[in-house]
C-alpha positions in Angstrom: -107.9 -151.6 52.2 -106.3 -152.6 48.9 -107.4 -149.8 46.4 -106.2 -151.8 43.1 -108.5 -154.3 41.7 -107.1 -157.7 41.0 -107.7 -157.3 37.4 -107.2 -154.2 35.3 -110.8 -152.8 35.0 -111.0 -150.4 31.8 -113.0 -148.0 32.9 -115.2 -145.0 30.7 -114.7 -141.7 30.9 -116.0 -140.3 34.3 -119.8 -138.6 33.3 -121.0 -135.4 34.4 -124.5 -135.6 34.0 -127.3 -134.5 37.0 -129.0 -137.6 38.6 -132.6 -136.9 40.3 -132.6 -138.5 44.1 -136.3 -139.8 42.0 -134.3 -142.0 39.5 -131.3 -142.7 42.2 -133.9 -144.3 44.1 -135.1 -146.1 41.4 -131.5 -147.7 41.3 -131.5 -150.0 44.1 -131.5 -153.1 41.9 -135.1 -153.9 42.7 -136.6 -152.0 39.3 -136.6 -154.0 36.3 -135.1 -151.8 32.7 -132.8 -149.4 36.1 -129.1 -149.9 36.5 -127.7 -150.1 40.0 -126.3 -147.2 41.4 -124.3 -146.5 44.3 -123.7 -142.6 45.6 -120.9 -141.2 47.4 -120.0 -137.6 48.3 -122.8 -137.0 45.8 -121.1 -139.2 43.1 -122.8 -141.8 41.2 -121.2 -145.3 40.6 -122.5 -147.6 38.3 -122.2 -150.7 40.2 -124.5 -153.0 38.4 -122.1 -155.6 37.2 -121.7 -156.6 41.0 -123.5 -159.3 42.9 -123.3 -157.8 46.4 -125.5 -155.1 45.8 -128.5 -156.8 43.9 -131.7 -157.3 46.3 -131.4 -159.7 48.9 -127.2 -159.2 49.1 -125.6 -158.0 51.9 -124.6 -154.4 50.2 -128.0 -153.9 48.8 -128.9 -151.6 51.3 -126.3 -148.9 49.8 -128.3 -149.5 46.4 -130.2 -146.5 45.4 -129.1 -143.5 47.3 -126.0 -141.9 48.6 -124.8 -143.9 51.3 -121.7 -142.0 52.1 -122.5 -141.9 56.1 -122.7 -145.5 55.8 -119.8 -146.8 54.4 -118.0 -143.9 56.2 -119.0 -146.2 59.4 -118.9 -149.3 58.0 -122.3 -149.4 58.8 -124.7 -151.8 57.1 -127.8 -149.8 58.8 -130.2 -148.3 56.5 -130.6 -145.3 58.4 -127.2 -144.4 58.3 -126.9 -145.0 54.6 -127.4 -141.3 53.8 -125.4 -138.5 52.0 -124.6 -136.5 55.5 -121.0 -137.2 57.0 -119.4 -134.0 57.1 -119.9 -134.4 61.0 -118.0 -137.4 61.2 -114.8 -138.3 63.2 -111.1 -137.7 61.2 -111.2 -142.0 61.4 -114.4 -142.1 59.3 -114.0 -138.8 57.1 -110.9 -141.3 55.7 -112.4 -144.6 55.7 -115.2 -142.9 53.9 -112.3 -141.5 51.5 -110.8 -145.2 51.2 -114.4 -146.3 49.9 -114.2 -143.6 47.2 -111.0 -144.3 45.9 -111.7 -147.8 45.9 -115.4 -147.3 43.8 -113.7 -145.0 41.4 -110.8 -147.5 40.8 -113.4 -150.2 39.8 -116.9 -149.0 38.5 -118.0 -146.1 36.1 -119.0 -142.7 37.2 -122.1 -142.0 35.7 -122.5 -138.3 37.5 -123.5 -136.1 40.4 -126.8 -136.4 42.8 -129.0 -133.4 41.9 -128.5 -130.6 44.5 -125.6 -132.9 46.4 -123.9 -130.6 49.0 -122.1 -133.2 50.5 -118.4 -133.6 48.6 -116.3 -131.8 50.8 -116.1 -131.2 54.2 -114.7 -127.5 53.4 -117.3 -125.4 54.1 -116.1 -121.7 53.2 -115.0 -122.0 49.4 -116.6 -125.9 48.8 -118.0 -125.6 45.5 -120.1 -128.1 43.9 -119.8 -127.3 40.3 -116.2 -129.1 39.0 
């Protein structure tokens, strides 16, 4: 996976503010006056700009929630677009790591899911204040 974009993308200062799984949802790209939003490891990525994940498009269904066991597969199954992946195999824990670095390399972060447990696999010591 190539992490650079092929243009330069200037990109805003990441954001720190709490996102309710309510409005997350409401950021699938299906509710008129709602960005679109993408989660991962409880990270929010404005992704609006991008074709792929408006309704109807083949990454819509990561739209709206945290869809880290998802992309962690490479999975375009609903069901497994959800925030648990800590159970994963070594293979997926860094495919799912690729997919990070490649969202934070080309959209904004616009903050954390509300009450997201899910950004490390370190359990002892994980913290999810930065």
């Amino acid at each position: 996976m190539s992490f650079e974009p092929k243009t330069k993308v200037e990109l805003d200062p990441p954001k720190d503010d709490v996102i309710s799984l309510n409005y997350l949802s409401k950021c699938d790209g299906q509710h008129e006056g709602y960005p679109t939003y993408v989660a991962i490891k409880g990270t929010v990525f404005d992704v609006s700009g991008n074709k792929a994940y408006a309704p109807g498009a083949s990454y819509n269904v990561f739209a709206g929630k945290d869809a880290s066991r998802g992309l962690a597969q490479s999975s375009l199954k609903a069901e497994e677009c959800r925030p648990e992946w800590q159970d994963l195999s070594a293979e997926h824990k860094k495919t799912l790591a690729d997919w990070f670095t490649f969202f934070s390399k080309r959209y904004n972060i616009k903050g954390k899911v509300e009450g997201a447990t899910n950004f490390t696999d370190e359990v002892e010591g994980a913290s999810a204040t930065s």
